[in-house]
VORODO-738501 format. One record per residue: z, x, y of N, C-alpha, C, O, CB in turn; residue in one letter. Coordinates in steps of 0.1 Angstrom, whole numbers, plus 5000, padded with zeros to 4 digits. Each point is the difference from the previous one (the first is absolute). Glycine has a CB too. Layout:
<nodes>
ZXYZXYZXYZXYZXYA...
</nodes>
This chain:
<nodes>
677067362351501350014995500350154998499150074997500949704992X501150275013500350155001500050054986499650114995501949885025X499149884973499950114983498850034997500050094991501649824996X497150055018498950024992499450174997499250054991500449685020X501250335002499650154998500550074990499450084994500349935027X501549944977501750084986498949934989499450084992504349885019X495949934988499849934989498450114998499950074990501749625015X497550325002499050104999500550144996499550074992499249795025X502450174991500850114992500150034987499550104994501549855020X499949964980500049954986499250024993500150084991500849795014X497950064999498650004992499450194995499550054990499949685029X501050334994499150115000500750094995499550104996499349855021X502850034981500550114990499949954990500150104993501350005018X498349754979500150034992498150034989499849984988503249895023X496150174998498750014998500450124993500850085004497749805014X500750124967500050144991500150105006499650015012499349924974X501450155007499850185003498550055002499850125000502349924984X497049895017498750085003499749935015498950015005500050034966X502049895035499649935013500750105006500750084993499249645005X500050305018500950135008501749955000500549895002497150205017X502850044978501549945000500950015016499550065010500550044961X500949855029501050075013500250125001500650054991500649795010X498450215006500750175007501349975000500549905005497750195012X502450024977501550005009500050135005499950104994501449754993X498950125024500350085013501150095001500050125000499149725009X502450034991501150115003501249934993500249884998498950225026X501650004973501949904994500750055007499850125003500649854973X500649945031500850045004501549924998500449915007497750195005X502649944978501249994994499649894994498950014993502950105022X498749744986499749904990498549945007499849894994503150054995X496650075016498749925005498850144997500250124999501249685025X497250104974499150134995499249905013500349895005499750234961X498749965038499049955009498350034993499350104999502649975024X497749794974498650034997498949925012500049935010500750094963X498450065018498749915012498850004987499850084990500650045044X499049764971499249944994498749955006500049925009502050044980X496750105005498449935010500050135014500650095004499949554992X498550295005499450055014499449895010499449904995500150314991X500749805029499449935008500849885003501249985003496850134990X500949785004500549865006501149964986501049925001496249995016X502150164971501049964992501350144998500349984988497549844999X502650245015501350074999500949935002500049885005499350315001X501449904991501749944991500950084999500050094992499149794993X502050095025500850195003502049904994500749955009497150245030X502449824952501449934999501050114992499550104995499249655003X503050235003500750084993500749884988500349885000500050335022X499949864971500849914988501750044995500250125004497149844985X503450005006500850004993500849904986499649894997500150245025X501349944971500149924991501549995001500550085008497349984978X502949855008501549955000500850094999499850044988499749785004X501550265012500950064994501049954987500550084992499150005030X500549814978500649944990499949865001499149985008502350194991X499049704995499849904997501349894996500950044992497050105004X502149735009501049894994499049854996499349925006503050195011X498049914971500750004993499550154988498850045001501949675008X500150334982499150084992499449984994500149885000500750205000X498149964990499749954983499649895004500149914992501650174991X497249885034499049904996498750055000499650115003501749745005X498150044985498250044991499349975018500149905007499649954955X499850275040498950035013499250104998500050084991501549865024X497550054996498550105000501250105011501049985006495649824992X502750305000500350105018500249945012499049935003499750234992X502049845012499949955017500550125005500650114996499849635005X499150185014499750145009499849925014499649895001499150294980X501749915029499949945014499250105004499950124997502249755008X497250035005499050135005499449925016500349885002498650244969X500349995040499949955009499050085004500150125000502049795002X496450005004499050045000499649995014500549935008499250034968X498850185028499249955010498949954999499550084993501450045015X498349794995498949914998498850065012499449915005502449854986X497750385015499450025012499249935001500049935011500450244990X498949814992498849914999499849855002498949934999501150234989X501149805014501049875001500449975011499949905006500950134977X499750115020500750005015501749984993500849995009496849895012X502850104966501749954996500450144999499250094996500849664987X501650275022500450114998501849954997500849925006497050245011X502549924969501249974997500549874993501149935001499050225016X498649844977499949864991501350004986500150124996496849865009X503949954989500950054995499749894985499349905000502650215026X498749934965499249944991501450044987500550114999496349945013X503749874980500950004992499449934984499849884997502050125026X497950114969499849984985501049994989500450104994497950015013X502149764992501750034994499949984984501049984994500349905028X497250144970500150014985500249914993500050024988500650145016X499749715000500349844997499149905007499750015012502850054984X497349844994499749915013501049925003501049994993496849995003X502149955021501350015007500149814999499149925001500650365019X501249714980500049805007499249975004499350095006502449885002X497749894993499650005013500749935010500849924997497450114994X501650015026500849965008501050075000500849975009498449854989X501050304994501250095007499650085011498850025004502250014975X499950005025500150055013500750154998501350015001498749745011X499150354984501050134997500450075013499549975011499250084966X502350025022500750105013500250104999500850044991500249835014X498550235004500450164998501149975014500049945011497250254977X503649885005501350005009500250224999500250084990501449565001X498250365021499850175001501450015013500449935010496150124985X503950074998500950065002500550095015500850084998498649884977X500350035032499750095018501650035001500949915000496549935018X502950274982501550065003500949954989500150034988499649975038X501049904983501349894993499749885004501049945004501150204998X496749795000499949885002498549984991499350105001502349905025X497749894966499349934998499449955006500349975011500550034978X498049975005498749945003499349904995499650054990500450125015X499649704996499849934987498350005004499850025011502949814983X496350154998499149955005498949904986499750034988500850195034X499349714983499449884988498150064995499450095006502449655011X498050214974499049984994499349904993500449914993500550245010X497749885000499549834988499550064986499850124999498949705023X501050104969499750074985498649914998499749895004503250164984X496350065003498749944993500250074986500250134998497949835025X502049974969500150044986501550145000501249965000495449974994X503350175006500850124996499650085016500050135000499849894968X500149915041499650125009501049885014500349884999496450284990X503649955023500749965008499350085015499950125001502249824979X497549945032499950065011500849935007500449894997497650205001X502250005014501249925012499249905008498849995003502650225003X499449734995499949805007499950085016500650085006501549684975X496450135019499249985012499650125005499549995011501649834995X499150314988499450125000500650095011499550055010498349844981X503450115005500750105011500350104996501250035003499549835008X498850194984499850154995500950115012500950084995496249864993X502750065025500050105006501850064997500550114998497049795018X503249924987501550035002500550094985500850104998499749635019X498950194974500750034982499650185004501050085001498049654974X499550335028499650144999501350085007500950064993496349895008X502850035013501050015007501150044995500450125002498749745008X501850044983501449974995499750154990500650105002500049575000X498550314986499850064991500050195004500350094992498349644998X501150295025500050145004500850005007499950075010498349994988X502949855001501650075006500749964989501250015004498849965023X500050004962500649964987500250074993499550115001499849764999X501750104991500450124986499549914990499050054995503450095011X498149714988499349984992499749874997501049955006499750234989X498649725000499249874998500550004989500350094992497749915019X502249844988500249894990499349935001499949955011501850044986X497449974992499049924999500649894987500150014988497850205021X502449714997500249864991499649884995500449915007500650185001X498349874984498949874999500849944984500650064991496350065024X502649774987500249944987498349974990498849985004503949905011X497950134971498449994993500449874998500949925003498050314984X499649775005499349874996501749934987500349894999496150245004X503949974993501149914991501249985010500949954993498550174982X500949895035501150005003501150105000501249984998497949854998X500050335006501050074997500050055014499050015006500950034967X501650015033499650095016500250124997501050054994499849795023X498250244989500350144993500050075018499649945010498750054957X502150115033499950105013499850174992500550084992501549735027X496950194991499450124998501050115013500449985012496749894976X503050265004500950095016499150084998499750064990503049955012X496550015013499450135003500350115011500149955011498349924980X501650215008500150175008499549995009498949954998501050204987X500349885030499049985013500050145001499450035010501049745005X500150364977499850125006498550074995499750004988503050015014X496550055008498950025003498949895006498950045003502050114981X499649715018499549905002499350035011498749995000502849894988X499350155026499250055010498650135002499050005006503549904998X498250184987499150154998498949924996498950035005502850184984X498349695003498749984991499149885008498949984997502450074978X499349905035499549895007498850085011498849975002503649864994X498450275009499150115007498849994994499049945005502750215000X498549934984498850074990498949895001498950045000502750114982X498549735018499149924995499649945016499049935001502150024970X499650075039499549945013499050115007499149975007503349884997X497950294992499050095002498950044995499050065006502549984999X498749904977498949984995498949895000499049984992502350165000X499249795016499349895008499349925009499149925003501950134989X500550085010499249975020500649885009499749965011497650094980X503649925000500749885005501050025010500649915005498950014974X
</nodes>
């Protein structure tokens, strides 16, 4: 299953501070680029965080979208959505990204507070996302609340680089 690498992700940032941490490599405008491990296990992804939020004044951890290389894997541009809630289940969240004057919708499946794209089509969402200005990330939680996250695509491309070179991908 594709989440299992985001979900090993997970794991490895959140190992104490005496385990090796992520490098960060490079920022560029709202996206940063780290890499993580060496070899069969490295880990080359960029992240970002919401520009703003709907509804306001709800109780959440940090979220953050982010989009990783797996070399070791052979996955490149794995895309992975941490939305700080746990989500319904059976929702179906949507980043609907922005390209010129026309929209984009593209679906997602949920495991607890985390979101990857349905049937793993990563390539089109990356795509969209480096001719984009900006993403709406929309899911509903566990209470029934629908919240949409707005994020910044500028630097998005700069930073995707950074991490396909530091990869090798």
């Amino acid at each position: 299953m594709m989440a299992r690498p985001l979900i090993l992700l997970l794991m490895l940032l959140a190992v104490p501070a005496a385990a090796q941490e992520p490098e960060r490599i490079a920022a560029h405008q709202d996206w940063v680029a780290y890499v993580y491990g060496s070899g069969d296990n490295k880990i080359c992804y960029i992240a970002s965080s919401p520009k703003s939020w709907k509804p306001k004044g709800i109780n959440r951890d940090p979220a953050y979208f982010q989009v990783a290389h797996f070399p070791g894997k052979n996955l490149t541009g794995e895309i992975h959505v941490e939305v700080g809630y746990p989500l319904k289940s059976g929702n179906k969240p949507r980043a609907r990204i922005r390209v010129k004057k026309k929209t984009q919708d593209f679906r997602f499946f949920v495991n607890d507070s985390s979101a990857w794209v349905t049937d793993g089509k990563n390539a089109p969402v990356v795509e969209a996302m480096k001719a984009g200005s900006t993403l709406a990330f929309t899911a509903t939680s566990a209470r029934g609340t629908v919240v949409t996250d707005s994020y910044s695509l500028r630097g998005f491309t700069a930073a995707y680089k950074a991490i396909t070179k530091a990869c090798g991908s």
